[in-house]
C-alpha positions as CSV (number, residue, x, y, z in Angstrom):
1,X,0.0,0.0,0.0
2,X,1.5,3.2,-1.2
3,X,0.8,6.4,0.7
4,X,0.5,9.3,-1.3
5,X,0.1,13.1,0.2
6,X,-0.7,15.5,-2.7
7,X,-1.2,19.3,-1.5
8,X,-3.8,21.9,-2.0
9,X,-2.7,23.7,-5.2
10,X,-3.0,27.4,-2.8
11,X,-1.0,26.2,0.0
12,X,1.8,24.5,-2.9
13,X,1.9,28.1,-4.1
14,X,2.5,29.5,-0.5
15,X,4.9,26.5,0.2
16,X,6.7,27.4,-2.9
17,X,7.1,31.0,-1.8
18,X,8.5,30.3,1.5
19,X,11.1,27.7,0.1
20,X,12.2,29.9,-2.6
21,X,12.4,32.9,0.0
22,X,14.4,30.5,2.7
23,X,17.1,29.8,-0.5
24,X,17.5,33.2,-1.7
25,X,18.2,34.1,1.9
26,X,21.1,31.5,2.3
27,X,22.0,32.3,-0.7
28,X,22.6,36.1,0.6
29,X,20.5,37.7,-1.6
30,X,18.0,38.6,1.4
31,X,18.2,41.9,0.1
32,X,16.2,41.1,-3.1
33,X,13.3,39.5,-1.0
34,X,13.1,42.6,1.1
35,X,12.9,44.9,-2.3
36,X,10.2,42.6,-3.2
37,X,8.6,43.0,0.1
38,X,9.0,47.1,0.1
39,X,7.7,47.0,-3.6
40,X,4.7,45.0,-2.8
41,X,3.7,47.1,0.4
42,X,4.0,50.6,-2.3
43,X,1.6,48.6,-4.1
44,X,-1.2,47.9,-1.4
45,X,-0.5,51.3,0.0
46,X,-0.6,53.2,-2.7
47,X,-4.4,52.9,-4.3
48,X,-5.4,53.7,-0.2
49,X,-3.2,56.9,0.2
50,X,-4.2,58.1,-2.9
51,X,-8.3,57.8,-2.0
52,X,-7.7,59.6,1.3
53,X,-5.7,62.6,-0.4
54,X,-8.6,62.3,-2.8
55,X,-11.2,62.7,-0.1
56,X,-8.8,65.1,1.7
57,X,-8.3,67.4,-1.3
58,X,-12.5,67.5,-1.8
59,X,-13.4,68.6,1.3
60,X,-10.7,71.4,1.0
61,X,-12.0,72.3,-2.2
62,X,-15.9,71.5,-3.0
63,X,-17.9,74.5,-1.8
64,X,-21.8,74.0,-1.2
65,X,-23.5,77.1,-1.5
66,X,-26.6,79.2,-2.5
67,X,-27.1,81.2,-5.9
68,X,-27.0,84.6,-5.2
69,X,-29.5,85.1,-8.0
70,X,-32.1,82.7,-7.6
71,X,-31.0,81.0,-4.3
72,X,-30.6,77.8,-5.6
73,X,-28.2,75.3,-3.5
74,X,-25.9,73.2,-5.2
75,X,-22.3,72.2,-5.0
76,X,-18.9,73.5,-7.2
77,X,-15.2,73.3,-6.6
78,X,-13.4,76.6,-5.1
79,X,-12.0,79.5,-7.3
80,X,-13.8,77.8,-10.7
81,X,-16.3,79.3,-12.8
82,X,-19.6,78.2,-12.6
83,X,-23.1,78.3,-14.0
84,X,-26.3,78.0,-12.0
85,X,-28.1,75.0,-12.8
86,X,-31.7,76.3,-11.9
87,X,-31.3,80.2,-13.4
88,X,-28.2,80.2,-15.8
89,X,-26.3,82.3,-14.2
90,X,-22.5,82.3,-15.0
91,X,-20.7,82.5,-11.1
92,X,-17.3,82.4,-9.8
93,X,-16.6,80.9,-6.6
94,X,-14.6,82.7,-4.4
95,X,-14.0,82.5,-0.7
96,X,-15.9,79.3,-0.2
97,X,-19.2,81.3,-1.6
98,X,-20.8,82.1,-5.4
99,X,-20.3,85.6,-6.6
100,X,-22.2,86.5,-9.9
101,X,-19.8,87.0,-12.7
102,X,-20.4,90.3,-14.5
103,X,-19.4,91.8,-17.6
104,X,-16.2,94.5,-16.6
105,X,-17.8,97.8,-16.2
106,X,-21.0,96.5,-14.8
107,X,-21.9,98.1,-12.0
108,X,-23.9,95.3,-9.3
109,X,-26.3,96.7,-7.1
110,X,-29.0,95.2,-4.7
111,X,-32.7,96.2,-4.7
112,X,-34.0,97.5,-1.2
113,X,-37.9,97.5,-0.3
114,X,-38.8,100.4,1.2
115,X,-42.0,101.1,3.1
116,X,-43.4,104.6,2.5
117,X,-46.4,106.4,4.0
118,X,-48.5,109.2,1.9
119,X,-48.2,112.6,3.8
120,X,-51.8,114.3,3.1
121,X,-52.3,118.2,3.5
């Protein structure tokens, strides 16, 4: 009767790994499994660092604001020009809020209501 012991082919893979990582390292190339090593941490690290600067750099930039125009909320990135998605209007986002964007030589004023009462003789 013949015993035979066959391995799984994922743990023959892993088993490989280590025997091959055991000989390079007494065969004093330790070195080249640590560059390996270093080179395949960049490689996981990298795709996660890269998502958090992402997220990072949106929250410094993406300003959520109203239209001065219409007051219409939605959402653009800081110190970009912009156009209102309800009313048109072309904006410029400065100072984490929309400004509208006006011709040069336009002069932007604001309407005030005033309440007035007749004087009668």
């Amino acid at each position: 009767m013949s015993l035979r012991f066959t391995l799984n082919p994922t743990l023959r893979f892993w088993f490989s790994v280590l025997l091959v990582t055991w000989l390079l390292g007494l065969l004093g190339l330790g070195w080249l499994v640590q560059s390996f090593l270093v080179l395949f941490l960049i490689l996981m690290l990298t795709p996660v660092l890269l998502f958090a600067g992402l997220q990072l750099w949106l929250r410094w930039q993406l300003v959520t604001a109203a239209c001065p125009v219409c007051g219409f909320e939605f959402s653009s990135l800081n110190n970009t020009q912009t156009q209102c998605p309800a009313c048109g209007e072309m904006l410029m986002v400065r100072d984490r809020q929309f400004q509208r964007l006006a011709p040069p030589g336009t002069i932007d004023v604001q309407a005030v209501e005033i309440s007035h009462s007749v004087i009668e003789d």
